[in-house]
DRENVEXLUM-424954 format. One record per residue (C-alpha): x, y, z; residue in three letters. Coordinates in steps of 0.25 Angstrom, whole numbers. Layout:
% DRENVEXLUM-424954
r X X&Y Y&Z Z&type ALA
...
% end
This chain:
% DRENVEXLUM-424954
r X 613&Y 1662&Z 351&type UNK
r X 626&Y 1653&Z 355&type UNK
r X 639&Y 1661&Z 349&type UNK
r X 652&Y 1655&Z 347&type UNK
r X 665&Y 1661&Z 352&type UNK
r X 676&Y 1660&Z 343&type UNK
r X 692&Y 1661&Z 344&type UNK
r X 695&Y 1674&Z 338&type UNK
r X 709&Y 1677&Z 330&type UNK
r X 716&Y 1685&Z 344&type UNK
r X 730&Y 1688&Z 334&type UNK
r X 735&Y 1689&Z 321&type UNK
r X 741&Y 1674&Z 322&type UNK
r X 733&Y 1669&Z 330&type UNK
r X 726&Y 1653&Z 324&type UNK
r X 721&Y 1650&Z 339&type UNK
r X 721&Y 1652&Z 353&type UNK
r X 722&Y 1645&Z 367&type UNK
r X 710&Y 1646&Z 379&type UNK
r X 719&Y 1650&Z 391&type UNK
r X 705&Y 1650&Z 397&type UNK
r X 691&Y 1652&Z 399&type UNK
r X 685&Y 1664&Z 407&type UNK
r X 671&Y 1657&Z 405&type UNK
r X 665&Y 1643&Z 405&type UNK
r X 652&Y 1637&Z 401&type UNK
r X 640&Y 1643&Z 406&type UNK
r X 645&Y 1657&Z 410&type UNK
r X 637&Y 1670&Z 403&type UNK
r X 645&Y 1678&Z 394&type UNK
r X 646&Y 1692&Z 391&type UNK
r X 654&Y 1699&Z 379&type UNK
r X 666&Y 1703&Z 384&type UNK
r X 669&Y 1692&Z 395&type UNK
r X 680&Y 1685&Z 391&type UNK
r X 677&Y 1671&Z 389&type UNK
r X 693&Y 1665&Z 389&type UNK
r X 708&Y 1668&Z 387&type UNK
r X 714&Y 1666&Z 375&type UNK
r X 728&Y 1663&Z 372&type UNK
r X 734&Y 1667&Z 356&type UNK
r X 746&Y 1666&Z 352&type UNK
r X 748&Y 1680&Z 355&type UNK
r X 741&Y 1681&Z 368&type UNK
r X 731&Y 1678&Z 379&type UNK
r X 720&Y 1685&Z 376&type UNK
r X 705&Y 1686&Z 383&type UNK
r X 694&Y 1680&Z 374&type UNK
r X 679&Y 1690&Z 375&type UNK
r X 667&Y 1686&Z 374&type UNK
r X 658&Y 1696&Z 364&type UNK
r X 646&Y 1686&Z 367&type UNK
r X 636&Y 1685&Z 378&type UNK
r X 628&Y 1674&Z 385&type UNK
r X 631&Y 1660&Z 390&type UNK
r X 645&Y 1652&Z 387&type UNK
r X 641&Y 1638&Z 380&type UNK
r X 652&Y 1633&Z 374&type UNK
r X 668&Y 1633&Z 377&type UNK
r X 675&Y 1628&Z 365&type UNK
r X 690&Y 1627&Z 369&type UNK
r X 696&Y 1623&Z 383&type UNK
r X 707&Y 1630&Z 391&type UNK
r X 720&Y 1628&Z 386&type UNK
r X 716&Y 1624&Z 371&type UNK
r X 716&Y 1632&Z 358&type UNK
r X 707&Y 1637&Z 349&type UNK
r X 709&Y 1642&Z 333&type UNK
r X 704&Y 1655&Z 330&type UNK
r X 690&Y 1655&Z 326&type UNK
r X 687&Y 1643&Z 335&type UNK
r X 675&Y 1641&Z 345&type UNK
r X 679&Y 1647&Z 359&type UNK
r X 665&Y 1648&Z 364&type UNK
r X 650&Y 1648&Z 363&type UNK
r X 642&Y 1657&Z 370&type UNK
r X 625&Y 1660&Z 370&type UNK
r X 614&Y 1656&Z 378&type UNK
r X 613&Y 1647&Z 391&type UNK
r X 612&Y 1633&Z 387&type UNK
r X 610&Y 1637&Z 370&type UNK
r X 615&Y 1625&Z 361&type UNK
r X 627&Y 1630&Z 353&type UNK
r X 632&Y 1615&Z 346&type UNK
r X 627&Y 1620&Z 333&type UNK
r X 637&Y 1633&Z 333&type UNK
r X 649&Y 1624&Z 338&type UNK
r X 643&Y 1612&Z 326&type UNK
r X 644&Y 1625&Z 317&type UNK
r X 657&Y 1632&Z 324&type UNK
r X 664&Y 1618&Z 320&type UNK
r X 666&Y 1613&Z 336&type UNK
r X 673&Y 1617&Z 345&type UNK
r X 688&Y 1619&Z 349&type UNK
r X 689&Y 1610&Z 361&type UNK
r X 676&Y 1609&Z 370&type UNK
r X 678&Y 1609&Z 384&type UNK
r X 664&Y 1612&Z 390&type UNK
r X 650&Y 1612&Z 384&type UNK
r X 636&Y 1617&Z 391&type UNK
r X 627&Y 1607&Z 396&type UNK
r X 617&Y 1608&Z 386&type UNK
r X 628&Y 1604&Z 377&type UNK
r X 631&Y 1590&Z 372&type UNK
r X 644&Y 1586&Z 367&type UNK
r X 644&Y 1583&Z 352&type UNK
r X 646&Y 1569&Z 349&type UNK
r X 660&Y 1564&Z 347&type UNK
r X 664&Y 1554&Z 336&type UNK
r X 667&Y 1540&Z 342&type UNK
r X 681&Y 1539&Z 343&type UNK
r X 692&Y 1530&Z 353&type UNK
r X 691&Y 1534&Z 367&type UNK
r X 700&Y 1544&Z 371&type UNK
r X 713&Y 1544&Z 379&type UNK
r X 708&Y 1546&Z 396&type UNK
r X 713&Y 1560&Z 400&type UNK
r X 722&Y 1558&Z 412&type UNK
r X 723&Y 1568&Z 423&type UNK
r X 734&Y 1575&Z 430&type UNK
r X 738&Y 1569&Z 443&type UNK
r X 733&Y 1577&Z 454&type UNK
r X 744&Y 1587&Z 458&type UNK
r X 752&Y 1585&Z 446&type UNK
r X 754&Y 1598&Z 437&type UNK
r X 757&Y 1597&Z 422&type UNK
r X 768&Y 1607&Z 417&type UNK
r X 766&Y 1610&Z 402&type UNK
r X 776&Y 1617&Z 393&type UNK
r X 773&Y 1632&Z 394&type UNK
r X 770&Y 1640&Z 381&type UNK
r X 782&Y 1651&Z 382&type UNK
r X 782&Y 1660&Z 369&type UNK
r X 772&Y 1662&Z 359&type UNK
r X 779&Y 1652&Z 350&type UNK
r X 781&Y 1642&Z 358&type UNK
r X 778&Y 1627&Z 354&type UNK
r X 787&Y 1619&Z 363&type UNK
r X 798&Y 1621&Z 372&type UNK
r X 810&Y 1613&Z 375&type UNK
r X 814&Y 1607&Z 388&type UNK
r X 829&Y 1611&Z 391&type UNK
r X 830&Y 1606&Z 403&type UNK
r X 822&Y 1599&Z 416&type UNK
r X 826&Y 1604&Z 429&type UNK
r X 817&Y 1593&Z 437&type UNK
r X 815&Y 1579&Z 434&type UNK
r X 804&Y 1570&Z 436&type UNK
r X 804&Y 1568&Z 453&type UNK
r X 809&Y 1581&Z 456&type UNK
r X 802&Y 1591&Z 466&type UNK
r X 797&Y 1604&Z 459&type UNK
r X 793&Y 1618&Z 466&type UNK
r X 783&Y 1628&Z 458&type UNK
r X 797&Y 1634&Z 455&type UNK
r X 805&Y 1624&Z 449&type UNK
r X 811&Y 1626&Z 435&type UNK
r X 808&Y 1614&Z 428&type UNK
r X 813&Y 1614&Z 415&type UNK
r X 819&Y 1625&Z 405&type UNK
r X 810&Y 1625&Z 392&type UNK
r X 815&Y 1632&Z 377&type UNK
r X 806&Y 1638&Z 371&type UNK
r X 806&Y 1645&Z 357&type UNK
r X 808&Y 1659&Z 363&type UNK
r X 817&Y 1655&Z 378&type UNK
r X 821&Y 1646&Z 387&type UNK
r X 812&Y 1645&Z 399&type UNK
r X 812&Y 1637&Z 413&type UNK
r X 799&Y 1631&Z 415&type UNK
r X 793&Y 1632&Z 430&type UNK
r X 782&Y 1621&Z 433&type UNK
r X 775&Y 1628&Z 446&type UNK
r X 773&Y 1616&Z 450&type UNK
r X 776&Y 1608&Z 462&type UNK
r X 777&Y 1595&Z 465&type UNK
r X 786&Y 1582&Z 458&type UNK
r X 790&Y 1581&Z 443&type UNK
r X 782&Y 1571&Z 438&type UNK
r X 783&Y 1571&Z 425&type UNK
r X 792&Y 1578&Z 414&type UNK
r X 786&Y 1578&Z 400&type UNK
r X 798&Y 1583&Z 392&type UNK
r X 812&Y 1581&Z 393&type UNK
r X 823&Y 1588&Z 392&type UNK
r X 828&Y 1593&Z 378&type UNK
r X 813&Y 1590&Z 372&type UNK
r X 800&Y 1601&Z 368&type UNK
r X 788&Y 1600&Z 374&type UNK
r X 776&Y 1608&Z 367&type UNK
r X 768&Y 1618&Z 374&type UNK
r X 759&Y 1613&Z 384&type UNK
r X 765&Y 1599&Z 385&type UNK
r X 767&Y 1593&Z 399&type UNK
r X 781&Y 1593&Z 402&type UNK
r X 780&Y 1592&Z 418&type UNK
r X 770&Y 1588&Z 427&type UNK
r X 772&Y 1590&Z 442&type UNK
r X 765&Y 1583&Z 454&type UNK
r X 766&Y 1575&Z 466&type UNK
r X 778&Y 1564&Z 467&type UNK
r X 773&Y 1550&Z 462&type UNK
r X 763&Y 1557&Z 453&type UNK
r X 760&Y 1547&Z 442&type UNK
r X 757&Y 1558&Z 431&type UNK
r X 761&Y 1547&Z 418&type UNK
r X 745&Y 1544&Z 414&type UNK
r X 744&Y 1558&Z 414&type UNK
r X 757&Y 1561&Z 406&type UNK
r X 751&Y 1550&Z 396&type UNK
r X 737&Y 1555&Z 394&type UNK
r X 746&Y 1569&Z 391&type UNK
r X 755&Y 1562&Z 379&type UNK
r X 744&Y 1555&Z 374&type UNK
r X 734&Y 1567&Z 372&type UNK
r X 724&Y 1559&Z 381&type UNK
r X 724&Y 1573&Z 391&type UNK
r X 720&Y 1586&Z 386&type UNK
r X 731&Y 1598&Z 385&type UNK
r X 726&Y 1608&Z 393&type UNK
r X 740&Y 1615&Z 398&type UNK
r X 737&Y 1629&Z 394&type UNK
r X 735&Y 1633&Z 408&type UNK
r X 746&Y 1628&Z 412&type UNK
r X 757&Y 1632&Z 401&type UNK
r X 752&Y 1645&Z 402&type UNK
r X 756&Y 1647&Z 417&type UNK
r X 768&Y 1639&Z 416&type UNK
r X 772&Y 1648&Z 402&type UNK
r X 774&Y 1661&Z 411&type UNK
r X 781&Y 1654&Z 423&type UNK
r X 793&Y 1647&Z 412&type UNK
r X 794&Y 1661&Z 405&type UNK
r X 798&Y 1666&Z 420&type UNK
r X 807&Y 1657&Z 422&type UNK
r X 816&Y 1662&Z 411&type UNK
r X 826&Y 1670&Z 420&type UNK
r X 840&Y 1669&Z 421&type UNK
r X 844&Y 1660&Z 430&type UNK
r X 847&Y 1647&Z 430&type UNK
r X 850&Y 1633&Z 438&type UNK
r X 863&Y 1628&Z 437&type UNK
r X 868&Y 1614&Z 431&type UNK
r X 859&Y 1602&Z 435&type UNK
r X 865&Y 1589&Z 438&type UNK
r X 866&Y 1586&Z 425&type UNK
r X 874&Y 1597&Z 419&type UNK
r X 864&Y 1606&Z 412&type UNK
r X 866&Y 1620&Z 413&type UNK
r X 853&Y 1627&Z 417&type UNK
r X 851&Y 1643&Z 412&type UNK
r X 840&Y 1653&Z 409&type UNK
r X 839&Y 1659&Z 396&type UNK
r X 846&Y 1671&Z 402&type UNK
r X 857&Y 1663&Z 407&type UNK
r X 858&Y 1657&Z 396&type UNK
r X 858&Y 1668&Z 384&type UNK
r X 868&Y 1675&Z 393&type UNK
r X 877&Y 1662&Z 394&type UNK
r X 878&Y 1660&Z 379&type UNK
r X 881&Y 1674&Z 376&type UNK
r X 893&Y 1676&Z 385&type UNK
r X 895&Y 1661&Z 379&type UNK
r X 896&Y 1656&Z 395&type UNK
r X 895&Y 1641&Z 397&type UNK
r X 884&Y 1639&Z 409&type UNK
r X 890&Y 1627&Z 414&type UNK
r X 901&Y 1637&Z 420&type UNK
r X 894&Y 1645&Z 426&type UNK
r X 891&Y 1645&Z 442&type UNK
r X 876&Y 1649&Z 445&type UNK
r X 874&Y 1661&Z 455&type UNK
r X 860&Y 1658&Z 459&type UNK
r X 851&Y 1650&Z 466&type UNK
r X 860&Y 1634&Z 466&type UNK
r X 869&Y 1638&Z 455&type UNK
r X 859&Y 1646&Z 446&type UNK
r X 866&Y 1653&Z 437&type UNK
r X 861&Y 1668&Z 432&type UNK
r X 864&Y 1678&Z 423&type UNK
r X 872&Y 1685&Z 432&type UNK
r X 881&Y 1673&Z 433&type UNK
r X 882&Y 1674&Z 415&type UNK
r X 885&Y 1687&Z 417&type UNK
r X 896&Y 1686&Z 427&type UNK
r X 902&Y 1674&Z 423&type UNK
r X 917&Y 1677&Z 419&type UNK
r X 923&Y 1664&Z 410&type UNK
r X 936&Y 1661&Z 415&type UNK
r X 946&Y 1663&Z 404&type UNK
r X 955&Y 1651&Z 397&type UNK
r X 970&Y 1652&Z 395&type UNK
r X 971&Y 1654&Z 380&type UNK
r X 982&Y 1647&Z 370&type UNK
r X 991&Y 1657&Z 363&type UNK
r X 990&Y 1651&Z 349&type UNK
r X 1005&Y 1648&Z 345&type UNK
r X 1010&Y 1658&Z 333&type UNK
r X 1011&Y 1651&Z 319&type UNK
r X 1024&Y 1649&Z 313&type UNK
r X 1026&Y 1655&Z 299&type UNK
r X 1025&Y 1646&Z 289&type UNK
r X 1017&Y 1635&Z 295&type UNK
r X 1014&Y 1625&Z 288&type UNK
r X 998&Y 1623&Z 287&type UNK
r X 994&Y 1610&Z 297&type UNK
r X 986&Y 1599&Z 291&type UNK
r X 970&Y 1602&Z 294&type UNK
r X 965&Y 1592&Z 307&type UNK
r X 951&Y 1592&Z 310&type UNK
r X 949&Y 1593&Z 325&type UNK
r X 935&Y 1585&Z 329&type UNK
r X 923&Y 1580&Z 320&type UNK
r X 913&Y 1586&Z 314&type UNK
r X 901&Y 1590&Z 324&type UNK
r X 889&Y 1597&Z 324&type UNK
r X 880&Y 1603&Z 336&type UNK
r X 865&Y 1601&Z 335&type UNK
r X 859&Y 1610&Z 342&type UNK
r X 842&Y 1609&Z 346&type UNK
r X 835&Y 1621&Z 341&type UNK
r X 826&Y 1629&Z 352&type UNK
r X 814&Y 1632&Z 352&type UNK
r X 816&Y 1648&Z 346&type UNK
r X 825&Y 1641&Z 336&type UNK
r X 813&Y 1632&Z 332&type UNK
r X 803&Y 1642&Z 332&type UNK
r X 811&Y 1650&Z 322&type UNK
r X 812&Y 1639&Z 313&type UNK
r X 797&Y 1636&Z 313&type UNK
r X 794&Y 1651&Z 311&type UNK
r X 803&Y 1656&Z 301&type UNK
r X 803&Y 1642&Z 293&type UNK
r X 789&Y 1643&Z 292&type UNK
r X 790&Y 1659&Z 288&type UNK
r X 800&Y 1656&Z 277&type UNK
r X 792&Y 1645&Z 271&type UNK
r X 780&Y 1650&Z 271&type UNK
r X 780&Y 1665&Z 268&type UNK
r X 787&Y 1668&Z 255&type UNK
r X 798&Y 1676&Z 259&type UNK
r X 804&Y 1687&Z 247&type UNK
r X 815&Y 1697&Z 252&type UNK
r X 818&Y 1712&Z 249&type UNK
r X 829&Y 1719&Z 253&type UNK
r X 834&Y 1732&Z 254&type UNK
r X 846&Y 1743&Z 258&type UNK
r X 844&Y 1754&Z 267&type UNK
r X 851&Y 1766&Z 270&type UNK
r X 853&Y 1768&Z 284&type UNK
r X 863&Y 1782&Z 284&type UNK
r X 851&Y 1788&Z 290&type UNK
r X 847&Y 1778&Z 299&type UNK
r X 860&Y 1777&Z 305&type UNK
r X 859&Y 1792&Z 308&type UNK
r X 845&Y 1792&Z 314&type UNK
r X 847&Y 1780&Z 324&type UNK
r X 861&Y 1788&Z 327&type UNK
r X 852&Y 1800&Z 329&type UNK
r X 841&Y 1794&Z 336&type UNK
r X 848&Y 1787&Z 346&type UNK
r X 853&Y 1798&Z 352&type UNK
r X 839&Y 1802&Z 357&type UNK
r X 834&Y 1788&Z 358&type UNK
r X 831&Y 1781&Z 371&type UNK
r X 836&Y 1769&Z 368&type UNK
r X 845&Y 1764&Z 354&type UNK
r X 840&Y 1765&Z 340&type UNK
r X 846&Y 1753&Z 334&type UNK
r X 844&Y 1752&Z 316&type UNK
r X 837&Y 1740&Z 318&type UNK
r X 824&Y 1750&Z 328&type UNK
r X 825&Y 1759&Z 315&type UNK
r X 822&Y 1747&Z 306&type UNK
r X 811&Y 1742&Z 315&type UNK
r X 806&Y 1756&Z 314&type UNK
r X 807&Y 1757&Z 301&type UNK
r X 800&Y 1745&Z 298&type UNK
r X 788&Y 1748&Z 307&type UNK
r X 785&Y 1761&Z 300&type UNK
r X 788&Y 1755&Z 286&type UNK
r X 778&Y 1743&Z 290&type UNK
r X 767&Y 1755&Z 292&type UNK
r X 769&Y 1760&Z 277&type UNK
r X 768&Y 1744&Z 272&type UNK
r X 758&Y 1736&Z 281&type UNK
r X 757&Y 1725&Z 271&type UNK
r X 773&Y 1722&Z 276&type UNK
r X 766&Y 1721&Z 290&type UNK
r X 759&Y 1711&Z 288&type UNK
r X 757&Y 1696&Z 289&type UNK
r X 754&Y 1682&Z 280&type UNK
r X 741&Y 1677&Z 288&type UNK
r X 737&Y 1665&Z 277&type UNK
r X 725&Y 1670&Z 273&type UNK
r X 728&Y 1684&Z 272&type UNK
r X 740&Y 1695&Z 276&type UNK
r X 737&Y 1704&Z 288&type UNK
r X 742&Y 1718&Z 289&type UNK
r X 747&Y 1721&Z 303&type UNK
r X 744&Y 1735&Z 308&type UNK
r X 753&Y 1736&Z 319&type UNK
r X 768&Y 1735&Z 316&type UNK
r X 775&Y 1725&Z 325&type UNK
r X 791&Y 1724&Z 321&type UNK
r X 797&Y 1712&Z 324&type UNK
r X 813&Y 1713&Z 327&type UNK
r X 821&Y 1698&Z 326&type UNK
r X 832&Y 1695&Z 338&type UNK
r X 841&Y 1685&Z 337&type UNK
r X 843&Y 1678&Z 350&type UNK
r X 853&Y 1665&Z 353&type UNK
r X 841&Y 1656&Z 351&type UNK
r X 834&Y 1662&Z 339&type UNK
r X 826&Y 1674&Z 332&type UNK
r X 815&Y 1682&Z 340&type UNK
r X 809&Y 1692&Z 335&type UNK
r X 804&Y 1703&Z 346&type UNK
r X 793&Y 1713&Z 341&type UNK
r X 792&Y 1728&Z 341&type UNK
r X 778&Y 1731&Z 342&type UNK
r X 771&Y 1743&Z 334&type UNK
r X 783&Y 1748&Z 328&type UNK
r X 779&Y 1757&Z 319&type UNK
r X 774&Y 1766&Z 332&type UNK
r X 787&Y 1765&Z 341&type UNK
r X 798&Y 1775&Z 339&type UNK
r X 812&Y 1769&Z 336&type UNK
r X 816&Y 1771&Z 351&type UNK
r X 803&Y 1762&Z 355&type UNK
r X 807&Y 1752&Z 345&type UNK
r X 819&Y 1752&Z 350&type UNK
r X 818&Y 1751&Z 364&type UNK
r X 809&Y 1738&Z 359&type UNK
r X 816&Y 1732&Z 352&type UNK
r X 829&Y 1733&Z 364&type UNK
r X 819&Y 1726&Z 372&type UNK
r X 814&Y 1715&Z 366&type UNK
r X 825&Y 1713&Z 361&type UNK
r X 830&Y 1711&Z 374&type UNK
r X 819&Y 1702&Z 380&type UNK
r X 820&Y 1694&Z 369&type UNK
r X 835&Y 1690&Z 372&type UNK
r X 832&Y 1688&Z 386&type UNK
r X 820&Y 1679&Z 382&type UNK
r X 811&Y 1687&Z 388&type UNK
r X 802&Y 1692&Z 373&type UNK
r X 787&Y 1690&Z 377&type UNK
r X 778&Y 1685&Z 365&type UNK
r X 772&Y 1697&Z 362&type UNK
r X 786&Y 1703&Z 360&type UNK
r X 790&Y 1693&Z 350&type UNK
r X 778&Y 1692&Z 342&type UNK
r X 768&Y 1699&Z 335&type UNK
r X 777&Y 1706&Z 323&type UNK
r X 773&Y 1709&Z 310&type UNK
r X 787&Y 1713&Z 303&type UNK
r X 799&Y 1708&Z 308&type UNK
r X 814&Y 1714&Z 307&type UNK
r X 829&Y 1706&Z 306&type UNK
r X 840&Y 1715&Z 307&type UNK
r X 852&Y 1706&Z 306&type UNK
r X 861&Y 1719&Z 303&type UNK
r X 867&Y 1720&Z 318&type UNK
r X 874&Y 1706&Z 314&type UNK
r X 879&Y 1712&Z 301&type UNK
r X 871&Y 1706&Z 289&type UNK
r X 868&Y 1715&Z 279&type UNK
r X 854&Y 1710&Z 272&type UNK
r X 847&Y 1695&Z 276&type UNK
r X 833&Y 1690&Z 274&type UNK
r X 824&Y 1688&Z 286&type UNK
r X 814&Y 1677&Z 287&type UNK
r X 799&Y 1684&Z 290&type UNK
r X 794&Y 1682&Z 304&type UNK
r X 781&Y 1677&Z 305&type UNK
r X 769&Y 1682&Z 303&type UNK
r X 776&Y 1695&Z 298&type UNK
r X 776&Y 1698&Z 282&type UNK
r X 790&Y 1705&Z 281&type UNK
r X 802&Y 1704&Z 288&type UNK
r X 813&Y 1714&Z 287&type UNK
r X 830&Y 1709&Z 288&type UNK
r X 839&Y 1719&Z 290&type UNK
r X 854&Y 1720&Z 288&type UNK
r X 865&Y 1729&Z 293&type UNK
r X 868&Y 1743&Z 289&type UNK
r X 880&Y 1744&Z 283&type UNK
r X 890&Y 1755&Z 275&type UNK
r X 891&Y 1753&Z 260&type UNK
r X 897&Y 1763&Z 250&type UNK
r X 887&Y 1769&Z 240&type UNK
r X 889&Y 1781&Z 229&type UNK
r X 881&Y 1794&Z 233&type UNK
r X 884&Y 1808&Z 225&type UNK
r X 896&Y 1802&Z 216&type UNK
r X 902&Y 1799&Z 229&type UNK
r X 905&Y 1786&Z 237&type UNK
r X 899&Y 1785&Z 251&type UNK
r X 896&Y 1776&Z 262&type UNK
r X 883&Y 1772&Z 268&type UNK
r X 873&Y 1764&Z 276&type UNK
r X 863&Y 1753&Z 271&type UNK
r X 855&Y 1743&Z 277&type UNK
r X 848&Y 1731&Z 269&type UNK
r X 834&Y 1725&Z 274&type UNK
r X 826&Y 1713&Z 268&type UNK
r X 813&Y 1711&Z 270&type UNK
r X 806&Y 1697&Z 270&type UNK
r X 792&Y 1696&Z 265&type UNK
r X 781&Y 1687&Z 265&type UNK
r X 777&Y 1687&Z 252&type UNK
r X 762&Y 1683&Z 254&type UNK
r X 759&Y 1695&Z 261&type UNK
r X 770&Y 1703&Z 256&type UNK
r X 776&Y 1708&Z 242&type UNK
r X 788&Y 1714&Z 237&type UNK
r X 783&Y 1726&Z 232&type UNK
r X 778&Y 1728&Z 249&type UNK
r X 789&Y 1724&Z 254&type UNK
r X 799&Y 1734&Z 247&type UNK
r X 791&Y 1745&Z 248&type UNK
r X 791&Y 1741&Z 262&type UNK
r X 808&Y 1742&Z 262&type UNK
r X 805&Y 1755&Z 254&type UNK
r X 799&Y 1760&Z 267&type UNK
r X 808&Y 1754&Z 277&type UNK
r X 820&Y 1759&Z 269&type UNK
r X 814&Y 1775&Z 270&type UNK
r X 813&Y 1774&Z 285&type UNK
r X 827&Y 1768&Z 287&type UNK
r X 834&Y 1777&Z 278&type UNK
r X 827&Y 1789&Z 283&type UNK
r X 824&Y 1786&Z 300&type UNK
r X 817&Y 1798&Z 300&type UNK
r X 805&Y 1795&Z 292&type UNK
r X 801&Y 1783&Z 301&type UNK
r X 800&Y 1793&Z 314&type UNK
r X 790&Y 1803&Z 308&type UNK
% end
């Protein structure tokens, strides 16, 4: 008897997946085990098994499309067996590309005729916009470095792309003329759009072009942004073309980041690679040549004051928002309007903290730092209360059993928040050593998606920058976030006598519909034993 192959839920946030590609076709004999197709989540590319046997009848969803979760992949049963009935009962199918002979399509309501699919010229390549991060719905064109007519090598940078996670320069690997260029300068292109297309010169590529804006052709570019995705993230390294023609300064995020933190105008700078490229050597040699300064005259004693003259007009700068920028606003807007937040806060003595990192880092290979002790602290605390580590699914809470602490960074562009995983298992010189890391790669842009995604509790420590309590807004799909302010002295009364000590506040933000107040103070409770007695979370 025929069986259908559904999509099954591969992650915990996972509503549907894309077929990178089929391992079998129609026809082939099955076995359980073999694996029928690749399978791409929003967390991975996985392999798709088969647990069935017999004869493939039935593909459901073409290469490149998705499918929801719980939707028909497959049928499989005897050579030649009717399985209409199962896809009439399944509710159909989700994008048929291929039947058996014995089966006939089922009929098709009258309706106009559709648009003619045109196909690409013969020779001529599409270039689609790469998916680069996880969270990636669009990236912005910066800047062409070709135009429509120009001669292009399989190694020619063609445009730089923002994303929501890094600027990228986007290698066609391709060669041949510029025919066509589908987004200009300053505008977004969605994933898997056409933003180039490379062929021969002469090649008339508009009837093609049209049938893609009017929907008449069918997306099938899967392929090709996922070979195009790892070549772009490549292509971020440090150096950079000098000025076009037209003024614009070209630099790599390296350059770049390096640039505006040393405050260095780029338009200065001489190149010392390949035609004027510059590098990061050239940011970190660069020596800015020093104006003359103007000795203010000394003020005369009784001055009379001079009448106010406004210098100028009023102004204001409007500046575009990056994709990060964006991504954060989707994100945390829709945490903060859908989740109802509450807020507890708490003080913390940390006299004994101080002295265990002072302690500790003598013998540590690498630097303790307060904010390690409070991920620590947090990860074994999250153990004793599983209900704080947990997340809102809809229809029901789920509590994670793996502890998976998120850290946020603050970056010139935005908020990130790299991931330590497993916790509660790593000692507070692996979590540091962790956390030095990521923290690194995630200001050289360089963060992968598995290291910035995946958390289920999520620390802001905003006490290096001197605030001494704030509220944190939670980080999806977490229940709880945690904000912590700095330690600070403060004067309190002990044995009739005055004396001075150290306290830290923490607010935690909750969700309330999977979490109460009563959890999430017993959950401080905790925290707060470890923090004011390090020795406890060690044994």
């Amino acid at each position: 008897m025929a069986e259908v192959i559904r999509m099954p839920r591969m992650s915990d946030t996972m509503t549907e997946a894309v077929i990178v590609g089929w391992n079998k076709k129609i026809g082939d004999k099955i076995k359980p085990g073999d694996v029928l197709a690749e399978v791409e989540t929003d967390k991975a590319t996985m392999e798709l098994e088969s647990y069935n046997e017999g004869t493939l009848l039935y593909i459901g969803v073409e290469k490149g499309k998705a499918v929801k979760v719980d939707g028909i992949l497959a049928i499989v049963g005897k050579e030649g067996e009717d399985y209409k009935s199962l896809l009439e009962a399944g509710g159909g199918s989700n994008g048929k590309v291929e039947t058996t002979a014995a089966a006939t399509p089922a009929p098709s309501p009258v309706s106009a005729a559709p648009a003619e699919k045109v196909s690409l010229p013969a020779g001529a390549k599409e270039i689609r916009m790469p998916l680069l991060s996880d969270t990636m719905t669009e990236g912005k064109i910066v800047a062409w470095n070709k135009k429509v007519g120009d001669k292009v090598k399989s190694d020619d940078v063609l445009a730089e792309v923002e994303t929501d996670k890094a600027a990228m320069e986007v290698v066609g690997y391709e060669e041949g003329t510029l025919l066509y260029v589908g987004v200009e300068a300053g505008k977004a292109a969605k994933v898997n759009e056409i933003i180039a297309i490379v062929g021969k010169a002469g090649t008339d590529v508009s009837a093609y072009v049209a049938a893609e804006k009017s929907g008449a052709n069918a997306v099938t570019a899967m392929a090709a942004s996922q070979t195009t995705a790892p070549a772009a993230a490549a292509q971020a390294q440090e150096a950079a073309s000098a000025a076009n023609t037209d003024g614009r300064i070209k630099a790599s995020p390296l350059a770049k980041r390096l640039a505006a933190e040393k405050g260095i105008d780029l338009s200065i700078v001489n190149g010392s690679g390949d035609g004027g490229r510059i590098t990061k050597k050239d940011i970190d040699s660069y020596t800015p040549s020093v104006a003359p300064t103007v000795q203010a005259p000394a003020s005369s004693t009784a001055a009379p004051v001079a009448t106010f003259t406004p210098a100028g007009q009023e102004a204001y700068t409007d500046v575009p928002l990056t994709q990060m920028r964006k991504t954060i606003a989707r994100r945390l807007g829709e945490s903060k309007f859908s989740a109802p937040h509450f807020y507890l806060t708490m003080e913390i003595n940390m006299d004994n903290a101080i002295a265990a990192r002072a302690a500790m880092n003598e013998v540590s290979p690498v630097k303790i730092s307060f904010n390690d002790m409070v991920i620590k602290a947090c990860a074994v605390a999250l153990r004793q209360h599983p209900d704080v580590n947990s997340s809102w699914m809809g229809d029901f809470i789920r509590q994670n059993h793996h502890i998976h602490i998120g850290s946020a960074l603050a970056l010139p562009e935005g908020l990130i928040v790299p991931v330590i995983r497993f916790a509660d298992q790593k000692t507070l010189s692996q979590i540091a050593a962790d956390a030095k890391q990521l923290y690194a790669k995630a200001r050289d842009k360089k963060l992968q998606p598995n290291e910035f995604s995946g958390n289920t509790f999520t620390i802001s420590n905003l006490g290096m920058m001197d605030i001494e309590e704030f509220t944190a807004i939670i980080n999806p799909p977490d229940s709880c976030i945690l904000a912590v302010g700095n330690i600070r002295e403060i004067v309190i009364r002990r044995n009739g006598q005055f004396d001075v000590t150290n306290v830290m506040k923490v607010t935690l933000s909750c969700d309330h519909r999977s979490v109460d107040g009563a959890v999430g103070a017993a959950f401080l409770q905790t925290l707060k034993k470890y923090l004011e007695n390090p020795v406890t979370m060690l044994v």
